[in-house]
C-alpha positions, 0 to 999 in steps of 0.5 A, a space after each residue: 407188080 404181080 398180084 397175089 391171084 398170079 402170084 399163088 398160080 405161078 407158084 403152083 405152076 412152079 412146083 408141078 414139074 417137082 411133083 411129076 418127076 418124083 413118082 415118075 422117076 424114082 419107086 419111092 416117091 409113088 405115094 402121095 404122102 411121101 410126095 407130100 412130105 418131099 414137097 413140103 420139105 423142098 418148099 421149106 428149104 426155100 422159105 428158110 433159104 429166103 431169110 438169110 438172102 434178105 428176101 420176104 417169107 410167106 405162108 402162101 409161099 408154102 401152101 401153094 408150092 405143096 399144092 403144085 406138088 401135089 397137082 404134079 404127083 396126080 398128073 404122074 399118076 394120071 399119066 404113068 396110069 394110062 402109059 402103062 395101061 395102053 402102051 408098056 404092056 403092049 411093047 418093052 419096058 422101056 418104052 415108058 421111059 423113052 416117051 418120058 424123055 420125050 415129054 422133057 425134051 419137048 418142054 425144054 425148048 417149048 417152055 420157054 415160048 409157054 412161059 413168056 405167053 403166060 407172062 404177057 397174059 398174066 402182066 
C-alpha cells in the first residue's frame, strides 16, 4: 500500500504535465490565476467523478492536484522564459513550437521507463 507522503508526491507528479501544457498550449492559460482555476476545476471533476464510481474522495486529493498544477504552470513559465529569450528570437517562430513537440514525444517513450523507476523506488 501507498503511504500518504507517496501518495501526496504522486499526485503532485500527476498534475504537473496539466499545468505545463496549459499556458504552453493555449494564450489563455498564461496567467497563474486561470491555471489555477483550470486546475482546481479539473481536480474537482475528479473528486466528484470518484463518488459515483464507489471510490473514496480526499482533500489532499484536491490540495496537491492544485499543487502539481501549479509547479507544472511555473515550469512553462520557466521554460517558455528562456526558450523565447535565446531561441525564437534568434530563428522563426515556430521553432518554439517543434522543440515543444519534442519534449512531448521524448516523454512519451521515455515516461514509461521514469515511471516504473519511480514505482520501484517509492514500493
Amino acid at each position: 500500500m501507498i503511504n500518504d507522503f507517496s501518495n501526496a508526491c504522486l499526485n503532485v507528479l500527476l498534475f504537473v504535465p496539466f499545468g505545463f501544457f496549459l499556458p504552453v498550449l493555449w494564450k489563455e492559460f498564461r496567467n497563474a490565476k486561470k491555471v489555477f482555476i483550470a486546475g482546481f476545476a479539473m481536480t474537482s471533476f475528479i473528486e466528484i467523478a470518484q463518488i459515483f464510481t464507489g471510490r473514496a474522495t480526499d482533500i489532499d486529493d484536491i490540495i496537491t492536484n492544485i499543487a502539481g498544477t501549479l509547479v507544472g504552470y511555473l515550469i512553462a513559465y520557466w521554460f517558455t522564459g528562456i526558450f523565447t529569450r535565446k531561441i525564437v528570437k534568434n530563428s522563426k517562430k515556430n521553432d518554439f513550437y517543434i522543440i515543444c513537440a519534442s519534449v512531448v514525444l521524448i516523454m512519451f517513450f521515455l515516461q514509461p521507463f521514469i515511471s516504473s523507476l519511480l514505482w520501484e523506488m517509492i514500493l
